[in-house]
ZAMARGU-4260 file (C-alpha; in steps of 0.2 Angstrom, whole numbers, plus 5000, padded with zeros to 4 digits):
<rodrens>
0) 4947/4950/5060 | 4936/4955/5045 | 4935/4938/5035 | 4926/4946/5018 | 4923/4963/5009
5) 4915/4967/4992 | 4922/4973/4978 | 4919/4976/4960 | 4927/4967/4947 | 4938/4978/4934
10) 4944/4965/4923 | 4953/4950/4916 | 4971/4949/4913 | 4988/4940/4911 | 5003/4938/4921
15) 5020/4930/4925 | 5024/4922/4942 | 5042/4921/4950 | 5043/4904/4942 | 5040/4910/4925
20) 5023/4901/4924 | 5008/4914/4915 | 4991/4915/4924 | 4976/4921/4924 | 4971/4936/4934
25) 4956/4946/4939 | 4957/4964/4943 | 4946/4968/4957 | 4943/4987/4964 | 4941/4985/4985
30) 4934/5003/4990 | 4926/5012/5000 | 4920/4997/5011 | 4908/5007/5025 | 4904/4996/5041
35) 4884/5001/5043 | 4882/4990/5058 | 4891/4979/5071 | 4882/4966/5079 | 4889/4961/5096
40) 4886/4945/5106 | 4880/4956/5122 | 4863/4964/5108 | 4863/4951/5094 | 4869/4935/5102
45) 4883/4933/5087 | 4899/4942/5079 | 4898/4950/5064 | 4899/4964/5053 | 4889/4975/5039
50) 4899/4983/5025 | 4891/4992/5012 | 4897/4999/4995 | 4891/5013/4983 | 4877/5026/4983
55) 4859/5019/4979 | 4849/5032/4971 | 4833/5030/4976 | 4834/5020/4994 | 4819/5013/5003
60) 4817/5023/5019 | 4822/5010/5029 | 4837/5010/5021 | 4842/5028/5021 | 4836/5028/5041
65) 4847/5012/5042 | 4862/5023/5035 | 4858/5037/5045 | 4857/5029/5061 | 4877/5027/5059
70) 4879/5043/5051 | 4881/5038/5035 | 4873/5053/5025 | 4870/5043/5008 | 4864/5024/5006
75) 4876/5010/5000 | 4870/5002/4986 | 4875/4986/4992 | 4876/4978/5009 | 4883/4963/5017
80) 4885/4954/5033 | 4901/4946/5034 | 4908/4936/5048 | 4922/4940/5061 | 4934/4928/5069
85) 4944/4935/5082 | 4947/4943/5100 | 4953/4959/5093 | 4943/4975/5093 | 4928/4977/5083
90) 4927/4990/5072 | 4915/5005/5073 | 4898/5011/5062 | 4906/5023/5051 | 4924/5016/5049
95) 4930/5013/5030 | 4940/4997/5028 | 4956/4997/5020 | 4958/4981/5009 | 4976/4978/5015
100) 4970/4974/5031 | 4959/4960/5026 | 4969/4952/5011 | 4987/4948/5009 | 4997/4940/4994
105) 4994/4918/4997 | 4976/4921/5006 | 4964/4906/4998 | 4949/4916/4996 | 4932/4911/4988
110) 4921/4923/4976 | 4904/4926/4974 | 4895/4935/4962 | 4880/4937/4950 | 4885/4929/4933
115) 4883/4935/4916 | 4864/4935/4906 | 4864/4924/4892 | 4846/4925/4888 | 4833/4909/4884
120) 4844/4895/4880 | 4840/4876/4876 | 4847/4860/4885 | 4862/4856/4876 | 4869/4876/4878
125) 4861/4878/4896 | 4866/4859/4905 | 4881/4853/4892 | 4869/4840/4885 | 4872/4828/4871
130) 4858/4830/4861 | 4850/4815/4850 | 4855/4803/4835 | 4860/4812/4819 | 4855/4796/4811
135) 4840/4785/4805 | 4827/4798/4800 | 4831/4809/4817 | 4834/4823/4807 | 4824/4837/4819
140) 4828/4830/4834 | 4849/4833/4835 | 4847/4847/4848 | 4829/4841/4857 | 4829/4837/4876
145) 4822/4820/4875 | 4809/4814/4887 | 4802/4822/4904 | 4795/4813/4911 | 4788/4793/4914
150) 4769/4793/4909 | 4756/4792/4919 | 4764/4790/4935 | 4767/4800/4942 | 4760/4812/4928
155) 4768/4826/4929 | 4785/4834/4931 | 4796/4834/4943 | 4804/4852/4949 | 4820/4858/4946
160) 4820/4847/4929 | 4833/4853/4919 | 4825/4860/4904 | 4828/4874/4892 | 4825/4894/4900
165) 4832/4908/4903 | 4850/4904/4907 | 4865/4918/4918 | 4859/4929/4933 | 4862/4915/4945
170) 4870/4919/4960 | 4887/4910/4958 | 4902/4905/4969 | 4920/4900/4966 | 4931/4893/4979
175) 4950/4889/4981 | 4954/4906/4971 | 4974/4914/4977 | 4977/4933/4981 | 4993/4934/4970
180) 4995/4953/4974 | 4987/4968/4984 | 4988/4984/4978 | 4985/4997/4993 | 4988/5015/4983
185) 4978/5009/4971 | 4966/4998/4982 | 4966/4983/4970 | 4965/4964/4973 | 4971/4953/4959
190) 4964/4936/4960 | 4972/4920/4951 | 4959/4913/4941 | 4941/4919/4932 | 4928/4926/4943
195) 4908/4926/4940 | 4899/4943/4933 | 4903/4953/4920 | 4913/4969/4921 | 4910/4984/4934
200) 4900/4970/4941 | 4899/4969/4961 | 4907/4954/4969 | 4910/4947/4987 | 4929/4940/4992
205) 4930/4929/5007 | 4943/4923/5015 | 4946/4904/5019 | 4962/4900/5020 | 4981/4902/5017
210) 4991/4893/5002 | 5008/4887/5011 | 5017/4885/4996 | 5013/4900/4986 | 5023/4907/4970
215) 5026/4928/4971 | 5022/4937/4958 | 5035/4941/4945 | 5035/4961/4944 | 5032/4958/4965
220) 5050/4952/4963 | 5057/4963/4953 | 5048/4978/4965 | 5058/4968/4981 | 5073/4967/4973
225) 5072/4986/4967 | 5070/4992/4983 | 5082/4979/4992 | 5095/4988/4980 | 5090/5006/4986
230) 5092/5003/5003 | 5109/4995/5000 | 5113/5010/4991 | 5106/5021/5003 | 5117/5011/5018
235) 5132/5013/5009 | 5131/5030/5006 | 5128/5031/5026 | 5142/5022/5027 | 5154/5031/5018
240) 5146/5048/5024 | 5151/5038/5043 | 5167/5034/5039 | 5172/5052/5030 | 5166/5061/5045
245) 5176/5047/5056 | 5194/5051/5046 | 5190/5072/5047 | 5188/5070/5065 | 5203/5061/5065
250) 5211/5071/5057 | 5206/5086/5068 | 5213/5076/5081 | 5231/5074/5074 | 5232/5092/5068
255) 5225/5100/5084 | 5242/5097/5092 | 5251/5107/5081 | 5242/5120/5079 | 5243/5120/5096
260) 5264/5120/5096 | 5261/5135/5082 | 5251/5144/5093 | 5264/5144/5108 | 5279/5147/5097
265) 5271/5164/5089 | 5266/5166/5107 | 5286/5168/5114 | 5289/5176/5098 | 5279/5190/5100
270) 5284/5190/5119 | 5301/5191/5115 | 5302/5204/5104 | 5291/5214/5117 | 5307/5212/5128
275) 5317/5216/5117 | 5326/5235/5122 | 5323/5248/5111 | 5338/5259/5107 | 5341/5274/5117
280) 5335/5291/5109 | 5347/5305/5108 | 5343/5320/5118 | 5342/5336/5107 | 5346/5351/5116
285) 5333/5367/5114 | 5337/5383/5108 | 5335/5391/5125 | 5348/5380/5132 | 5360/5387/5120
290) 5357/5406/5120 | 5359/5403/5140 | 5376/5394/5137 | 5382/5407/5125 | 5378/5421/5136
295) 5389/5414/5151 | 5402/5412/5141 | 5404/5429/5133 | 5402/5437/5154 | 5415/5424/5157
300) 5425/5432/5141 | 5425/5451/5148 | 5428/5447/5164 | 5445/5441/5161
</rodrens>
């Protein structure tokens, strides 16, 4: 598993835990993280992985043919190796990582990044120092770094002696910083605490570790419990649509037999009326069955 990305920070903010405690939290934007290369035990004799950020304009060429090798058409403007802990499988040159896969709320993470310019800067603003007497005729010297050094052995100063210069533009790193809350839509870390770097600046998150007893976020809550309360509304209504198609079946079932019993009786109705003899029709005699009668009588009447 991927142990670090970079991101840049947006940033610094308020919020509320579940407890109702208010911290402090930094916004940090986890984009577009590009793996360039993949070094590989069998090739490089260790594990690990280069992700890159941003477009440079004006790359070196061995950085553009860096980025091309992989098929990256542009060049990150920023690139780290980061380790990878693990037996799963290592991702591919090309592949962007998703900052959900990484980080999730409770990871202990550590944050590096270059810190804010403050210009020259004396002792007591650069290294917290005290200064010197206010008192007894040390009126220029309230602010002065005292002595440097102890004479003529061994005469001369030693390195890394903390004296006044340019101060900020250090590469600076915090550790034991939370993941209160990742935002994958968005693709947003929020980090409890202050980070190093001024805004826009580009920073490095690595993972260390896990908090075990760690506080949700307040409006995390409120989200759970939102959505707990639409699926319970959504299973009822599945519920009810269950149970109202269970009572018309039901009812199809009781009301089948009757109609049934309707059916047959309108059945031997109409077969009985079928049956039923219809009256006999009266035979009408035709008019040449009554001239013929006539004329035998009247032969009958002159015979006699």
């Amino acid at each position: 598993m991927l142990q670090a990305l970079i991101g840049q920070k947006i940033d610094q903010t308020q919020t509320f835990l579940e407890n109702g405690r208010r911290i402090p939290v930094t916004q940090v934007s986890v984009a577009d993280n590009v793996v360039v290369q993949v070094k590989t035990p069998e090739k490089d004799k260790y594990t690990a992985v280069q992700v890159g950020v941003g477009k440079k304009k004006n790359p070196i060429n061995a950085l553009s043919g860096h980025s091309k090798k992989v098929g990256i058409k542009e060049a990150p403007s920023i690139i780290r190796e980061v380790a990878w802990i693990g037996a799963e499988e290592l991702p591919k040159s090309g592949d962007v990582i998703a900052v959900e896969t990484v980080f999730k709320p409770g990871d202990i993470v550590k944050v590096t990044g270059t810190s804010k310019g403050k210009g020259f800067a004396g002792g007591v603003k650069r290294y917290n120092f005290r200064g010197g007497p206010k008192t007894h005729g040390q009126s220029d010297r309230h602010r002065a770094p005292g002595s440097i050094g102890q004479g003529t052995t061994p005469g001369r100063v030693y390195k890394g002696k903390r004296m006044a210069g340019h101060m900020g533009v250090d590469t600076v790193t915090i550790t034991n910083l939370v993941v209160v809350d990742v935002d994958p839509e968005n693709k947003k870390l929020y980090v409890l605490g202050l980070v190093p770097g001024s805004k826009k600046s580009m920073i490095v998150i690595t993972r260390t570790g896990e908090k075990k007893k760690f506080v949700k976020l307040l409006s995390t809550k409120l989200k759970e419990d939102e959505e707990a309360k639409k699926e319970a509304e959504k299973l009822a209504k599945e519920q009810e649509k269950a149970a109202a198609e269970v009572a018309n079946e039901e009812a199809k079932k009781i009301t089948e037999p009757e109609k049934v019993e309707e059916v047959k009786e309108e059945t031997q109705k109409g077969d009985a009326s079928e049956i039923k003899e219809e009256p006999a029709a009266e035979v009408v005699p035709s008019e040449e069955n009554v001239t013929e009668e006539s004329e035998v009588k009247e032969g009958e009447e002159n015979a006699k």
